[in-house]
C-alpha positions in Angstrom: 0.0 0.0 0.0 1.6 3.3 -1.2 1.9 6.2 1.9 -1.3 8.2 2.7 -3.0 5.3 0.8 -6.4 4.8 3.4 -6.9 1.1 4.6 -10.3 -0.2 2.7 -13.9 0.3 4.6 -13.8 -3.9 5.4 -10.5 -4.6 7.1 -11.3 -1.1 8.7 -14.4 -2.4 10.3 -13.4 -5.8 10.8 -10.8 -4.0 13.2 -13.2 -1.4 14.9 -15.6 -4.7 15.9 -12.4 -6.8 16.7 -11.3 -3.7 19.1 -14.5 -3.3 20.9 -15.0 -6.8 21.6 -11.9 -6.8 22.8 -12.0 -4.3 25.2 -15.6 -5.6 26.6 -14.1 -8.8 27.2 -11.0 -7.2 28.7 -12.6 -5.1 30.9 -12.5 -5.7 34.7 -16.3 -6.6 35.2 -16.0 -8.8 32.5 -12.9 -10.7 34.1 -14.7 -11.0 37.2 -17.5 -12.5 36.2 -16.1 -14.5 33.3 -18.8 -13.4 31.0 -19.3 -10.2 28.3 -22.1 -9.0 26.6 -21.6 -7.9 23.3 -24.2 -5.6 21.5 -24.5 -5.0 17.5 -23.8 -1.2 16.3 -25.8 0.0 13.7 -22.6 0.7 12.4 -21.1 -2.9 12.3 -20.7 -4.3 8.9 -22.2 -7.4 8.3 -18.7 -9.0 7.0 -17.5 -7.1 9.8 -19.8 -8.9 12.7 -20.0 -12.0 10.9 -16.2 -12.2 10.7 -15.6 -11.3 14.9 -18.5 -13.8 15.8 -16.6 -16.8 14.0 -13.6 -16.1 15.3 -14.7 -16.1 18.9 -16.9 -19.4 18.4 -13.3 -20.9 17.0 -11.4 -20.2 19.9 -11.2 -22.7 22.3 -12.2 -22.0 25.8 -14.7 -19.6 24.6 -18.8 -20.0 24.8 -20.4 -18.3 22.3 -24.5 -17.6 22.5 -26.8 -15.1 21.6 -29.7 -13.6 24.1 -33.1 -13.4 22.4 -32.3 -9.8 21.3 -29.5 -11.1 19.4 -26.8 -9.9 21.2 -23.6 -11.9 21.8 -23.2 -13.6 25.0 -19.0 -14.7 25.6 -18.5 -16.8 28.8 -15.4 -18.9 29.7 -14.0 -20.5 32.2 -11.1 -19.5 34.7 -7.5 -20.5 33.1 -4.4 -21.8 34.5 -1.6 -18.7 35.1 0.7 -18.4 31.9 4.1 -19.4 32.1 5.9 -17.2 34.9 2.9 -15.8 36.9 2.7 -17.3 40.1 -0.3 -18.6 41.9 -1.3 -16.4 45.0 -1.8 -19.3 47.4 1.9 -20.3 46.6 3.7 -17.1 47.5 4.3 -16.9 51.1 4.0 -13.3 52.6 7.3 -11.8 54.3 7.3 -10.5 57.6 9.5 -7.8 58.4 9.7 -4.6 59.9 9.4 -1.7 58.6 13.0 -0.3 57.8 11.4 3.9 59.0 
């Protein structure tokens, strides 16, 4: 793609849906209860929505459904830490004065 050359209307929208999904399944009440609502936008392309839904009934762990007003309903289960997080119950807390 040459400079200043705009990135066509699809991939465009397939990455404003893929963003906002993201971030609603990111976010911290989502976390906690292990489950995200997604709603449709007027503004979603069908390709767009269509392209976003597949993806996230592809990956495993995920639960895809839709509520009777068609809105996308993500659950999963808790995972295992990745590699190099540590599991709270395993770290022992330290106990030592205060050095002030």
């Amino acid at each position: 793609m040459q400079p200043g050359a705009s990135v066509p209307r699809p991939a465009r929208d397939h990455g404003c849906v893929g963003l906002r999904v993201s971030a609603m399944i990111g976010s911290p009440q989502a976390q906690l209860e292990r489950r995200a609502v997604i709603h449709r936008l007027e503004t979603d392309t069908d390709e767009a929505w269509d392209g976003i839904m597949t993806l996230l009934a592809d990956t495993d762990g995920l639960a895809l459904a839709f509520d009777v007003e068609e809105h996308a309903v993500i659950t999963w289960e808790a995972g295992e830490p990745e590699d190099g997080a540590e599991r709270s119950e395993a770290v022992a807390p330290v106990e030592e004065e205060a050095p002030f």
